[in-house]
N, CA, C and O atoms as a printed pandas DataFrame, in Angstrom:
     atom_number atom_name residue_name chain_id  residue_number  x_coord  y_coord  z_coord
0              1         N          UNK        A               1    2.460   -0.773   -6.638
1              2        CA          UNK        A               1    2.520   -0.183   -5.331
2              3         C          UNK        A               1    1.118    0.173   -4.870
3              4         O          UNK        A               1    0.296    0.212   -5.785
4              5         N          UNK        A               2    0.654    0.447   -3.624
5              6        CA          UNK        A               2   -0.660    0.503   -3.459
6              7         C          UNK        A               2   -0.859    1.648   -3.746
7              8         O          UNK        A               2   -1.517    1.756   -4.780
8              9         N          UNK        A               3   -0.549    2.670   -3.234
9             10        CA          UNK        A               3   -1.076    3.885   -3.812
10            11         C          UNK        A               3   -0.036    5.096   -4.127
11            12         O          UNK        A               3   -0.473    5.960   -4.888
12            13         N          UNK        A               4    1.414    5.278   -3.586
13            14        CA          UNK        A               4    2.262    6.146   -4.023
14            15         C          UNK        A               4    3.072    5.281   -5.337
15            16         O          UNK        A               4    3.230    4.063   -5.413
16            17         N          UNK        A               5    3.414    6.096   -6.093
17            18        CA          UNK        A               5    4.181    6.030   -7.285
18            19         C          UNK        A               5    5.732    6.583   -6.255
19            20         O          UNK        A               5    5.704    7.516   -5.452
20            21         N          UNK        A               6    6.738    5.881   -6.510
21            22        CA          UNK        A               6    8.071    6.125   -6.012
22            23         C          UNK        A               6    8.909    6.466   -7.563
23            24         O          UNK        A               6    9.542    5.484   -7.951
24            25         N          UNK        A               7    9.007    7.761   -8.539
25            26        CA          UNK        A               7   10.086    7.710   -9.366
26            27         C          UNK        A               7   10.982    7.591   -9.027
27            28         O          UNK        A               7   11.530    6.647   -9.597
28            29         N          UNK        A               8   11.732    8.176   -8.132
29            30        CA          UNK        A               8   12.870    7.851   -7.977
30            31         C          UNK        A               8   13.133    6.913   -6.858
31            32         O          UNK        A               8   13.429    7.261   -5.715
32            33         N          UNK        A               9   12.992    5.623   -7.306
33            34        CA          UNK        A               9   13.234    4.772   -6.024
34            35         C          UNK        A               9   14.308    4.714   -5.162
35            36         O          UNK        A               9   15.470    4.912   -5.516
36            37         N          UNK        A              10   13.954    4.448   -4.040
37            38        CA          UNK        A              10   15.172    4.544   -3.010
38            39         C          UNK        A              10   15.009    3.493   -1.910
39            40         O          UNK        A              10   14.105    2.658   -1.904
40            41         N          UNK        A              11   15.982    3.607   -0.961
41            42        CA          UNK        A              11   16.273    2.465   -0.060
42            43         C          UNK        A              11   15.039    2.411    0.546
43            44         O          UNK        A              11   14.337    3.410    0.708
44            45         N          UNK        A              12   14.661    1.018    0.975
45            46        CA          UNK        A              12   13.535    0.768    1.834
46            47         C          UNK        A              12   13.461    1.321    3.312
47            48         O          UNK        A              12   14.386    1.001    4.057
48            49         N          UNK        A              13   12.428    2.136    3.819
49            50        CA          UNK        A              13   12.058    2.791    4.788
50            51         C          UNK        A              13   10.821    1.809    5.845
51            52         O          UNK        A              13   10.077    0.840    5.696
52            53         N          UNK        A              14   11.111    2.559    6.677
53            54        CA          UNK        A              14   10.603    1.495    8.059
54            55         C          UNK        A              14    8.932    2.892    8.027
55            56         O          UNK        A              14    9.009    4.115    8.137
56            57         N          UNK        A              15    7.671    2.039    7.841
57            58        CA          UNK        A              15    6.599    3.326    8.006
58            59         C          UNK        A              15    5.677    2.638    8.902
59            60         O          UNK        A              15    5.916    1.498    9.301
60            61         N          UNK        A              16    4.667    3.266    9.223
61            62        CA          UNK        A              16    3.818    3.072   10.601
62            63         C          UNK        A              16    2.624    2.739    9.525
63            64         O          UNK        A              16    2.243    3.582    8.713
64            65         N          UNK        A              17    2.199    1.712    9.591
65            66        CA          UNK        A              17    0.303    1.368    8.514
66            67         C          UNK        A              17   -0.627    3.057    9.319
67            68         O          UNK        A              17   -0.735    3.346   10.510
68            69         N          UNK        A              18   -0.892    3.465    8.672
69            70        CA          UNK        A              18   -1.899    4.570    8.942
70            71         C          UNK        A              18   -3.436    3.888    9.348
71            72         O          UNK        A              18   -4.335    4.361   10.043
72            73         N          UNK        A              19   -3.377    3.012    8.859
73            74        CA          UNK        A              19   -4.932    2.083    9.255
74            75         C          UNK        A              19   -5.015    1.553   11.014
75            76         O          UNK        A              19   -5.807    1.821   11.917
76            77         N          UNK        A              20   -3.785    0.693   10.936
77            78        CA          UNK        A              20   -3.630   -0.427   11.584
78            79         C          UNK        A              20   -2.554   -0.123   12.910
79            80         O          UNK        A              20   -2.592   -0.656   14.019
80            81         N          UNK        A              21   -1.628    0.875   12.426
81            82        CA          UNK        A              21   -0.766    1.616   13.491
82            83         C          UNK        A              21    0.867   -0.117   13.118
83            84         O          UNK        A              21    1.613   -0.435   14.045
84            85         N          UNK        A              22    0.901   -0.347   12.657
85            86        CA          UNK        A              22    1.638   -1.850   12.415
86            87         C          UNK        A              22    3.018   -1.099   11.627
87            88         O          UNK        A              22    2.958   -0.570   10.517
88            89         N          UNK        A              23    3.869   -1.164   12.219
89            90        CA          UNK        A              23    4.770   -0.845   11.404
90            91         C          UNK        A              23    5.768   -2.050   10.670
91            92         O          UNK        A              23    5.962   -3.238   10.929
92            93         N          UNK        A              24    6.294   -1.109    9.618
93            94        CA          UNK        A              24    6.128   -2.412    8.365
94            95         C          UNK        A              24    7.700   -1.803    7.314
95            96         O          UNK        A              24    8.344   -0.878    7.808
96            97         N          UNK        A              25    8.151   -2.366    6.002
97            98        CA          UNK        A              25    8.957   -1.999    5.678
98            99         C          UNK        A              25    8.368   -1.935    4.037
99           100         O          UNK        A              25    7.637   -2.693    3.401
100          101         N          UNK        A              26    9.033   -0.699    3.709
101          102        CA          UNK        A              26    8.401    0.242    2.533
102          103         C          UNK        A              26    9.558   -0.663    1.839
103          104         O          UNK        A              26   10.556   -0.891    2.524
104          105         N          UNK        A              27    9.464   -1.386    0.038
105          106        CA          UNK        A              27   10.400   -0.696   -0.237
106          107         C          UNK        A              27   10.880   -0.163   -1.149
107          108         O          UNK        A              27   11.877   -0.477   -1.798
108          109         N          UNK        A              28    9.788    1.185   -1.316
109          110        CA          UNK        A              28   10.050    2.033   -1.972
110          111         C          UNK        A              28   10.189    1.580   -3.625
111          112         O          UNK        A              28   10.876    2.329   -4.320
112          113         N          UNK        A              29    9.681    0.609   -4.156
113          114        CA          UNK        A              29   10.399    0.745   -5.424
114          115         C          UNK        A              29    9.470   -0.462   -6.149
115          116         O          UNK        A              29    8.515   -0.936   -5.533
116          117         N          UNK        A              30    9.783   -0.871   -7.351
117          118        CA          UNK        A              30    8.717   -1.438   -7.899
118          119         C          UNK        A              30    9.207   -2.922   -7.507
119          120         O          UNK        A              30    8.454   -3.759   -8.006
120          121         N          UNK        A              31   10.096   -3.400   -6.869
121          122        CA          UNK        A              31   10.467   -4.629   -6.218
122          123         C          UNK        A              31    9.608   -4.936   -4.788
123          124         O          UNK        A              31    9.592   -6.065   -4.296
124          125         N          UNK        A              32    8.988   -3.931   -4.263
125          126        CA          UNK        A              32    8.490   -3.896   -2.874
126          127         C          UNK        A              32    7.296   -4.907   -2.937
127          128         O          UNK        A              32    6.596   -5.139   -3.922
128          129         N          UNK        A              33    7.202   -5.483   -1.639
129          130        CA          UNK        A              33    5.997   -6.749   -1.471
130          131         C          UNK        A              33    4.732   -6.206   -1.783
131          132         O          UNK        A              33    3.779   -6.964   -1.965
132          133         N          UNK        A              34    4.608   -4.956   -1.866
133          134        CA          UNK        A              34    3.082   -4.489   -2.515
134          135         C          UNK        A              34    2.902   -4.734   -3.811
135          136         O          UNK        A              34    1.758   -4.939   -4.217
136          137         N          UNK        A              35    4.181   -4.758   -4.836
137          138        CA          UNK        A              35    3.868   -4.887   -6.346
138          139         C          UNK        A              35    3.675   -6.405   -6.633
139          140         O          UNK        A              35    3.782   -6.905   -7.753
140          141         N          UNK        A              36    3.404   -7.018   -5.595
141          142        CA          UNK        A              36    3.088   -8.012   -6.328
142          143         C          UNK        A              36    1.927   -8.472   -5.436
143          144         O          UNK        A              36    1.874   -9.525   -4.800
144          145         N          UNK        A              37    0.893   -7.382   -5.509
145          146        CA          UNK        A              37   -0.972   -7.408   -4.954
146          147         C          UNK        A              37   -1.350   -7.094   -6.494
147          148         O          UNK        A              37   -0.372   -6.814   -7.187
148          149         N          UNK        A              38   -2.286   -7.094   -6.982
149          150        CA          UNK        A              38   -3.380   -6.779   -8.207
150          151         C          UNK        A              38   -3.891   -5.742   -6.857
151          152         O          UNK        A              38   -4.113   -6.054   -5.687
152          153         N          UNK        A              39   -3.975   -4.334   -7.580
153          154        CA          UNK        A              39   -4.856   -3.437   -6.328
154          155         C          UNK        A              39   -6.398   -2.783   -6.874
155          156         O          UNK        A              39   -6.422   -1.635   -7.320
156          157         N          UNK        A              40   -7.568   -3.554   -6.803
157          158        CA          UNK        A              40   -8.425   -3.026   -7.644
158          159         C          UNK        A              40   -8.434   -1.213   -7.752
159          160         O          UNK        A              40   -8.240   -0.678   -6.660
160          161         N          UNK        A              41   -8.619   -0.326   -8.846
161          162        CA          UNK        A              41   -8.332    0.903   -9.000
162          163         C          UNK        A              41   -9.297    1.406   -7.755
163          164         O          UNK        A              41   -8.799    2.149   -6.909
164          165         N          UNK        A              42  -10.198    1.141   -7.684
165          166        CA          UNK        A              42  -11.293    1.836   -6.643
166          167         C          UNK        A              42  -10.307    1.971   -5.444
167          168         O          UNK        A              42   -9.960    3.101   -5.100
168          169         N          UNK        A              43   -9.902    1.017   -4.879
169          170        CA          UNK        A              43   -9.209    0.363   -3.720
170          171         C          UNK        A              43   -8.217    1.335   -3.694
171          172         O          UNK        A              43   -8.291    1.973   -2.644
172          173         N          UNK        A              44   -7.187    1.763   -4.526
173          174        CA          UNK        A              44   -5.669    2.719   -5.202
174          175         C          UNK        A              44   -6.241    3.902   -4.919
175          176         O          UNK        A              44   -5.749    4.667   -4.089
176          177         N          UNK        A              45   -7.324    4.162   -5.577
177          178        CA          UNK        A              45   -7.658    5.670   -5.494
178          179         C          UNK        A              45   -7.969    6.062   -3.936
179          180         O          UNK        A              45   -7.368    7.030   -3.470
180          181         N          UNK        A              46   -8.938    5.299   -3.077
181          182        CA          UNK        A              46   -9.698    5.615   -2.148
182          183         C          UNK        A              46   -8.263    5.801   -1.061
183          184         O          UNK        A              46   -8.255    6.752   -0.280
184          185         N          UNK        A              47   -7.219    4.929   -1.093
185          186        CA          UNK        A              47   -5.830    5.039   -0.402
186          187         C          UNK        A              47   -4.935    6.617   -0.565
187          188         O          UNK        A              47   -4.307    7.316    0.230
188          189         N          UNK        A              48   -5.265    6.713   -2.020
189          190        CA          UNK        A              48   -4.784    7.850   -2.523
190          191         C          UNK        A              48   -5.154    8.884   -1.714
191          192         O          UNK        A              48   -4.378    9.716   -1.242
192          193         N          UNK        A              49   -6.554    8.830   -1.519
193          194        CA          UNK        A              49   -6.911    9.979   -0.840
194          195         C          UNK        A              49   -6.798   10.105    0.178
195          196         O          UNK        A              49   -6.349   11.218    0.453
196          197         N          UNK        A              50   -7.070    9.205    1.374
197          198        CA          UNK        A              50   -7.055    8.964    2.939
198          199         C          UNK        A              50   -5.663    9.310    3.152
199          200         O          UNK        A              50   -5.411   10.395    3.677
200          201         N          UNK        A              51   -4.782    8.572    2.833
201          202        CA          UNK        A              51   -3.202    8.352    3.625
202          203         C          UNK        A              51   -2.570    9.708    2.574
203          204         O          UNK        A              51   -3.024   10.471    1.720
204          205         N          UNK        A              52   -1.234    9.433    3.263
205          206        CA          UNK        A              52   -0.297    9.947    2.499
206          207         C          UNK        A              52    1.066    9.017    2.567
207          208         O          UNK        A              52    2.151    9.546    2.323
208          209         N          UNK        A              53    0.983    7.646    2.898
209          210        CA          UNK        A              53    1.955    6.314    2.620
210          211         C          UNK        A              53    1.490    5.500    2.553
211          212         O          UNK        A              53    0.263    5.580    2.608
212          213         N          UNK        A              54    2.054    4.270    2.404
213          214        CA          UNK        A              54    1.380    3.326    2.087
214          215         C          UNK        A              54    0.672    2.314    3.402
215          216         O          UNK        A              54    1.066    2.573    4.539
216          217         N          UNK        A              55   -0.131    1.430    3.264
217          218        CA          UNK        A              55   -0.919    0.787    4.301
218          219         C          UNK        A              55    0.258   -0.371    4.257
219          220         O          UNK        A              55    1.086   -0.568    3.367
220          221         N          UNK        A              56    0.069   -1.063    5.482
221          222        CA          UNK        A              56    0.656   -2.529    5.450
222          223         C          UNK        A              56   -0.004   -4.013    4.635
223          224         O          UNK        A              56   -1.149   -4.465    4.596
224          225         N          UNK        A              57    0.690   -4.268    4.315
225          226        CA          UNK        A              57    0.512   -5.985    3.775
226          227         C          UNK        A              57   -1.186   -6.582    3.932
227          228         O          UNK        A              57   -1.937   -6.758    2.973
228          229         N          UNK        A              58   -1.583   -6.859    5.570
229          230        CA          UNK        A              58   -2.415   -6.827    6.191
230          231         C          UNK        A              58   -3.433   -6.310    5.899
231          232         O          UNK        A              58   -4.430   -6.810    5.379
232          233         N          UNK        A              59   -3.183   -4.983    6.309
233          234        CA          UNK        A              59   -4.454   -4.303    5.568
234          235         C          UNK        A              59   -5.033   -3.817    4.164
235          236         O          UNK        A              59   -6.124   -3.358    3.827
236          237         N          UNK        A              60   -3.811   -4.116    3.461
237          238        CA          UNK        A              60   -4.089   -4.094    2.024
238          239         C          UNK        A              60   -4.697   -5.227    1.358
239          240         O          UNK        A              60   -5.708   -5.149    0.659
240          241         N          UNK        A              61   -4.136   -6.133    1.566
241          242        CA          UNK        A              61   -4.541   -7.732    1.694
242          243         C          UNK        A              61   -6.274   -7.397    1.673
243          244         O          UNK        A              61   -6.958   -7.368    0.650
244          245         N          UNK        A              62   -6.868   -7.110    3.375
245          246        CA          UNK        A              62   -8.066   -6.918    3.243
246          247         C          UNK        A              62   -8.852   -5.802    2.821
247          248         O          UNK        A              62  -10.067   -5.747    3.008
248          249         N          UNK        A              63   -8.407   -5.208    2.446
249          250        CA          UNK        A              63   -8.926   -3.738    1.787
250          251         C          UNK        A              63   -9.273   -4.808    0.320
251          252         O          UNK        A              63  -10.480   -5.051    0.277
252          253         N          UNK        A              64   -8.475   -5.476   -0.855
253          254        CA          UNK        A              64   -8.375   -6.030   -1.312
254          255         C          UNK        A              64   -9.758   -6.943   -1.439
255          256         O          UNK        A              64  -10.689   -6.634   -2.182
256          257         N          UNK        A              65   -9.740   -7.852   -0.784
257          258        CA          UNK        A              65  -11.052   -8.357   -0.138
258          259         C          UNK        A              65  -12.101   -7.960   -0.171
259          260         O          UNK        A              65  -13.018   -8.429   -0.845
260          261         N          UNK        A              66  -12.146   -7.112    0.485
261          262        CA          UNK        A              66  -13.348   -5.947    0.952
262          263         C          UNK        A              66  -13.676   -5.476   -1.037
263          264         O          UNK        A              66  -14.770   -5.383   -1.595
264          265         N          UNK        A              67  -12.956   -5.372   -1.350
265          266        CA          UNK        A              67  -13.550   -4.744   -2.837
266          267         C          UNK        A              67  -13.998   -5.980   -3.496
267          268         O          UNK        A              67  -15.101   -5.629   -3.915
268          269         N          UNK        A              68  -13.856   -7.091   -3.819
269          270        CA          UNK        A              68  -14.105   -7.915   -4.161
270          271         C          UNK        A              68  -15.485   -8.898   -4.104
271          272         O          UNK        A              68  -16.203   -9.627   -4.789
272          273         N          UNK        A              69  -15.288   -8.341   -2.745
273          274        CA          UNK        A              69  -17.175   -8.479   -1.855
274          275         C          UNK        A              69  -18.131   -7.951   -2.254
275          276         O          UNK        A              69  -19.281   -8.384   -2.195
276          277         N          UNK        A              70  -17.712   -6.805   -2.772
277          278        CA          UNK        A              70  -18.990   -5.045   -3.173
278          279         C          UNK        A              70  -19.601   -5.943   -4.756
279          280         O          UNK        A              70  -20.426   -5.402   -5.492
């Protein structure tokens, strides 16, 4: 997941990208289209701190990128 841990997973939720304003579908659980990004830790943490949900596809994608460049 990019940066929240979901223990108790639950039904997929509709959230707004905090970056990008793109709304997108969470889902919540270790099946969700984020678990299957590699998220460099730098990248996890720096999310950790900014947001408090997760970013969209999109911008994770290039966040992704962007670390890879450095």
């Amino acid at each position: 997941m990019t940066h929240i841990d979901h223990p108790n997973e639950a039904a997929p939720k509709s959230v707004v990208c905090p970056i990008c304003g793109q709304q997108f579908t969470c889902g919540m659980s270790s099946s969700c289209w984020c678990a299957t990004r590699v998220v460099p830790e730098p990248v996890r943490r720096s999310l950790a701190e900014r947001y408090e949900t997760c970013v969209c596809s999109a911008c994770l994608d290039r966040l992704i990128e962007e670390a890879k460049e450095e």
